[in-house]
Each structure stands twice: as structure tokens, then as C-alpha cells.
C-alpha positions in Angstrom: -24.2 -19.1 -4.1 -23.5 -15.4 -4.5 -22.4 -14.8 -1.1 -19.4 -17.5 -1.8 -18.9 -15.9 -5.4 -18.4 -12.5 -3.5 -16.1 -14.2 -0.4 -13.8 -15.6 -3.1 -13.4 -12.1 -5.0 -12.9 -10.8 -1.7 -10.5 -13.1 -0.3 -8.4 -13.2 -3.7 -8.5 -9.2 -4.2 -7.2 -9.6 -0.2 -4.3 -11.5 -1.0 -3.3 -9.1 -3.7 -3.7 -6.1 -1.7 -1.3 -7.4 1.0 1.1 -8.6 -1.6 1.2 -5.3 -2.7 1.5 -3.9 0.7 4.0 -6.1 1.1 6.2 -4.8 -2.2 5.3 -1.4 -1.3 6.9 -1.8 2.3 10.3 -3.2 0.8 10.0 -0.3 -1.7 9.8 2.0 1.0 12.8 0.0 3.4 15.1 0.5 0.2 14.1 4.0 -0.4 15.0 4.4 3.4 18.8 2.5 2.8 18.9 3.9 -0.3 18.9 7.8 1.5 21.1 7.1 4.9 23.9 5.2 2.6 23.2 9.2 0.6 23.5 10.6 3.9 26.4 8.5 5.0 28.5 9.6 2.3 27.6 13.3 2.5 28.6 13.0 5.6 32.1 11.4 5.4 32.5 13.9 2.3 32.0 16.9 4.8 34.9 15.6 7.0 37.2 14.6 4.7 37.0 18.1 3.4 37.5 19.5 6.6 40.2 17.5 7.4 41.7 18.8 3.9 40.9 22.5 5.4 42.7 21.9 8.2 45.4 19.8 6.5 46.5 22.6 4.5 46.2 25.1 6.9 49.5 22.5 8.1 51.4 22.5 5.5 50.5 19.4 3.3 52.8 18.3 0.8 51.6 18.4 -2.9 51.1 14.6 -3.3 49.1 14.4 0.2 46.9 17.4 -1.3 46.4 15.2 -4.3 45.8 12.0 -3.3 42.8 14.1 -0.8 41.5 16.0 -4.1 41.2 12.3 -6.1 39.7 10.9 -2.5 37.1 13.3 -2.9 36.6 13.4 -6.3 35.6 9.7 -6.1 33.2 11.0 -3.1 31.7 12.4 -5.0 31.2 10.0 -7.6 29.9 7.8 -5.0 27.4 10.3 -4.1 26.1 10.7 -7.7 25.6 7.5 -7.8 23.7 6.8 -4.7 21.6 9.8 -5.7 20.6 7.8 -8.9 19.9 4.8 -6.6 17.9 6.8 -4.3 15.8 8.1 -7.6 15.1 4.9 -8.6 14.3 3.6 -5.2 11.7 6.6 -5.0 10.0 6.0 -8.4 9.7 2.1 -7.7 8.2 2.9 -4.3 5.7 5.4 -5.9 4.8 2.7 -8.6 4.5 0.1 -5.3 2.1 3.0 -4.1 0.0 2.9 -7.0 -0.3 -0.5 -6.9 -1.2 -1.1 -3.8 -3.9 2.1 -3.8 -5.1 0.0 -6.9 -5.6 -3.3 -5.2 -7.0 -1.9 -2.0 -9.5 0.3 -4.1 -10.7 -3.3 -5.9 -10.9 -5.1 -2.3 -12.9 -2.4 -1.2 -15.0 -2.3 -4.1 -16.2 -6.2 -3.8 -16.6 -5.6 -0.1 -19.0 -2.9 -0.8 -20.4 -5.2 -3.5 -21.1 -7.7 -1.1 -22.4 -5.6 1.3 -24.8 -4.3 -1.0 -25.6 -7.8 -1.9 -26.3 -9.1 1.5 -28.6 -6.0 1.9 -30.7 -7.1 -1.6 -30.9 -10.4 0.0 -31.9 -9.7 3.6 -34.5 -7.2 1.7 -35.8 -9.8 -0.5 -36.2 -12.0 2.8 -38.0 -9.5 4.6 -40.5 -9.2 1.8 -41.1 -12.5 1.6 -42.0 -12.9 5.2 -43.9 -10.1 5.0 -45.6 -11.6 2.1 -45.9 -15.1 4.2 -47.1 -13.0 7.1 -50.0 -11.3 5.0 -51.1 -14.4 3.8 -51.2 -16.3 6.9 -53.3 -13.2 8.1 -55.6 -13.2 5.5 -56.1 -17.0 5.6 -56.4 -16.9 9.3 -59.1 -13.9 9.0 -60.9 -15.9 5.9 -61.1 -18.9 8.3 -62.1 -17.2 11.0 -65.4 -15.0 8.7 -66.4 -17.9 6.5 -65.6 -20.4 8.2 -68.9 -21.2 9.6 -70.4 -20.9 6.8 -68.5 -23.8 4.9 
């Protein structure tokens, strides 16, 4: 009876620890996203100001220097916000983290639980033969000394 009680707990405390494995690996695939769209735009940012370097080294009009300043500008909006993306991303995956080292902590818990359980009961099993054993023995050696006399 306890050893299904304990299978169950495991089993259940299983399936949670793998859903949570299973959150905490999208957490970390949108954390990952999250910093090569960062690194994407920090990139293009770094050549479009290079090509405004090299632009006005060229003799660009006003409007052209403009429109590249604005361009930017709007770069680096982008980039804020994908840095606040990537922030959240790396605080959910941390809570995914926590809940996962929760869950396998529980499912390791009832395993050692039932382990210790198993050990109780093989104990308890080996006593009892013992106990059967030393009885037969006894019986046999009464039988065996008083017998003839009865």
C-alpha cells in the first residue's frame, strides 16, 4: 500500500518537475532571442553610424544628415526597448529556475522517502525471517531433545 502511495507522489512530483523544465527551457530560448534581436540591433546601429562617419566625411546634405540622426535616434529606441525585453526575459527565466529547483528538490525528496521506505520494509522482512528462522530452530531442537520423551 505504501509503496503505491509513494509511486504516485513520485510520479506526480515527476510530472511537475518536467513541466517546469519545460517552462524554464522556453524561458531560457526567449532570453536567448530576446539578446541576439539586442545584438542584432547593436549591430546595425554600429553601421549605420559608420556609414553616417563616412557619409559626412562626403559631403552630406543637411536633410540626408537628418534624416540619419532621426534613423538613429529611433535605433536607439529600439535598443532600449529590447534591453527591457531582455530584462524581463532574464527575471522570468530566473523565476522558471526557481521553480523548477523547487519541483526537482520535492521529486527528490519522495524518492529518498521511498527509498527509505523500501529499506524499513525489506528490514522489517528480514527480522521476521529471522524471527521465523529462530523459531523453526528452536522447535526443531525441542523436537529433536524431548522428543523421545513425549
Amino acid at each position: 500500500m505504501a509503496d503505491g502511495k509513494y509511486q504516485l507522489l513520485i510520479r506526480l512530483a515527476d510530472e511537475r518537475q518536467q513541466a517546469a523544465a519545460e517552462r524554464m527551457g522556453l524561458a531560457q530560448n526567449s532570453l536567448n532571442q530576446s539578446r541576439m534581436r539586442l545584438e542584432q540591433l547593436e549591430n546595425f546601429r554600429d553601421e549605420y553610424r559608420q556609414r553616417l562617419v563616412a557619409g559626412g566625411g562626403q559631403g552630406m546634405s543637411v536633410v540626408q544628415y537628418q534624416d540619419f540622426r532621426r534613423f538613429l535616434a529611433r535605433l536607439d529606441d529600439a535598443m532600449e526597448q529590447q534591453q527591457q525585453d531582455l530584462e524581463r526575459c532574464a527575471q522570468r527565466f530566473v523565476l522558471e529556475r526557481q521553480a523548477w529547483q523547487m519541483e526537482y528538490k520535492k521529486l527528490k525528496a519522495y524518492e529518498k522517502l521511498w527509498q527509505r521506505e523500501c529499506e524499513r520494509e525489506a528490514l522489517r522482512e528480514a527480522k521476521l525471517l529471522q524471527k521465523q528462522t529462530d523459531e523453526f530452530a528452536t522447535r526443531r531442537f525441542w523436537d529433536q531433545t524431548h522428543g523421545d520423551d513425549a
